[in-house]
C-alpha positions in Angstrom: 4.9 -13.8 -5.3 7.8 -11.9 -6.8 10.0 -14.7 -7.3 10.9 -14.5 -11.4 14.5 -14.9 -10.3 14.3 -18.3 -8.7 13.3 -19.4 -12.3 13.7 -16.9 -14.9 13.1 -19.1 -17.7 9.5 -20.1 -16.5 8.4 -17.2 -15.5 9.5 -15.0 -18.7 8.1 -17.8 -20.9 4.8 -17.1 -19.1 5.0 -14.0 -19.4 5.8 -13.8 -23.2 2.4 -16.1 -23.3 -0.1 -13.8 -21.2 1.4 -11.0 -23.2 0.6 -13.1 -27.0 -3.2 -13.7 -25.8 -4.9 -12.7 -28.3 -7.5 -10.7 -26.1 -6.6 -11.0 -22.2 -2.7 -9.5 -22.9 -4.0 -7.5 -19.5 -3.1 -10.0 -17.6 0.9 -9.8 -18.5 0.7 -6.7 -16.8 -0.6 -8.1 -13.4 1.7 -10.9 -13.9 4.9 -9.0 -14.0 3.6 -7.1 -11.2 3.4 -9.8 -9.1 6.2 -12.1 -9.9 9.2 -9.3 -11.0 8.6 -6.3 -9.9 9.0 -6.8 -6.0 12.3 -8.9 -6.6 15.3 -8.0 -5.9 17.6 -10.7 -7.1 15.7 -9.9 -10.6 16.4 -6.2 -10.6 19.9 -6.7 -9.8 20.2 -9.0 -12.3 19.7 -6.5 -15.1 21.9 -4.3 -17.0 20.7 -0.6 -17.4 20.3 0.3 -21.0 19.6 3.1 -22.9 17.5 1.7 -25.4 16.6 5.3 -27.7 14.3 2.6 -30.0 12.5 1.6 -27.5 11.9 4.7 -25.8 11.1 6.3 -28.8 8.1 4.1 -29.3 7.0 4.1 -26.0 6.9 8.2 -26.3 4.5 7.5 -29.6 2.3 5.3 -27.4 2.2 7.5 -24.7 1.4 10.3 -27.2 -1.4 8.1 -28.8 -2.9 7.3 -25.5 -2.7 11.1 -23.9 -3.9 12.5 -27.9 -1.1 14.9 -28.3 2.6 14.0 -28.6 4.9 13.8 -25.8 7.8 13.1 -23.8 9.6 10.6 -22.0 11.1 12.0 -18.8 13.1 10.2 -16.2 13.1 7.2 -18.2 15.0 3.9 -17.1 15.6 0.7 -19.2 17.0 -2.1 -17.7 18.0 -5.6 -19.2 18.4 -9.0 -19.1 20.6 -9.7 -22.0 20.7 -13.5 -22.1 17.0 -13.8 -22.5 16.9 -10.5 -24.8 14.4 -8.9 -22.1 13.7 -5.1 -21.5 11.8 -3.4 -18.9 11.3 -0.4 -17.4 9.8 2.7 -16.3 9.5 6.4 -17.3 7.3 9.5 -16.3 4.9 11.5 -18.6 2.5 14.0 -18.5 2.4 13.3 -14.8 1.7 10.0 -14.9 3.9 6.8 -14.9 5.1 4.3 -17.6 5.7 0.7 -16.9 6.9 -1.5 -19.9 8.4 -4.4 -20.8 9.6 -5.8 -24.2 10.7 -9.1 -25.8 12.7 -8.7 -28.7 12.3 -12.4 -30.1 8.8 -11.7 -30.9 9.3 -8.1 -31.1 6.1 -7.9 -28.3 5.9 -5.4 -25.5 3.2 -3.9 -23.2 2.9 0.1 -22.0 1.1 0.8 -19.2 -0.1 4.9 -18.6 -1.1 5.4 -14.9 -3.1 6.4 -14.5 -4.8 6.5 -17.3 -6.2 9.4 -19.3 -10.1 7.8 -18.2 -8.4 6.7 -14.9 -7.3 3.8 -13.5 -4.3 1.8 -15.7 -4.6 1.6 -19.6 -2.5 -0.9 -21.4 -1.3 -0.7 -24.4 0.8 -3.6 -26.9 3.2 -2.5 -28.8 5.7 -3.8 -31.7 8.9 -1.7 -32.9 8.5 -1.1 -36.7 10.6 -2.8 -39.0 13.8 -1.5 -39.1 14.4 0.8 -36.0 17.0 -0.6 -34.1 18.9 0.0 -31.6 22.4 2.0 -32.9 24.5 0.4 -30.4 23.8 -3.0 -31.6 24.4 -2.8 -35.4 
């Protein structure tokens, strides 16, 4: 348990894989949770980032989720740049945001706690084609 930094490579490549399942991409979320979120070496590891893309998208699917749109507040990105790894957490409407994003296959995962029913709801996500990030162009 919360050991992703003992073998980063492993445990993102699961990760990325929970989080392509075609119908169980729920699991990702527990995943992280258990094996990143709780470690240490991991967070320190990570670069903070600003990320206004990213956020940007995560606002939308926060907005989608809550049905009116909304804002990102106390957001923070962080990054592993050598495996090209986001994650991160934000506040809205009184609830929190956890993420996390893989920009080789352009896959992430949003979760609203809680939810607008309660509980977590999850949401996958994909940036659309052509909104990148300005400080990498």
């Amino acid at each position: 348990m919360n050991t992703a930094s003992q073998n980063l490579n492993h445990h993102l490549g699961v990760l990325q894989q929970k989080l392509q399942h075609a119908t169980d991409y729920e699991l990702a979320l527990s995943y992280f949770l258990e094996e990143f979120a709780g470690d240490v070496k991991f967070i320190q590891d990570c670069q903070s980032e600003e990320a206004p893309n990213l956020l940007a998208v995560l606002a939308h699917v926060a907005g989608k989720a809550l049905a009116k749109p909304t804002a990102l507040e106390q957001s923070r990105v962080m990054r592993l740049p050598q495996f090209r790894f986001n994650h991160g957490n934000a506040a809205v409407a009184g609830r929190v945001v956890l993420f996390f994003y893989f920009e080789t296959v352009d896959t992430g995962l949003m979760a609203l706690i809680p939810g607008v029913k309660g509980g977590t709801e999850v949401a996958r996500f994909r940036l659309p084609a052509g909104l990148t990030n300005p400080k990498k162009n």
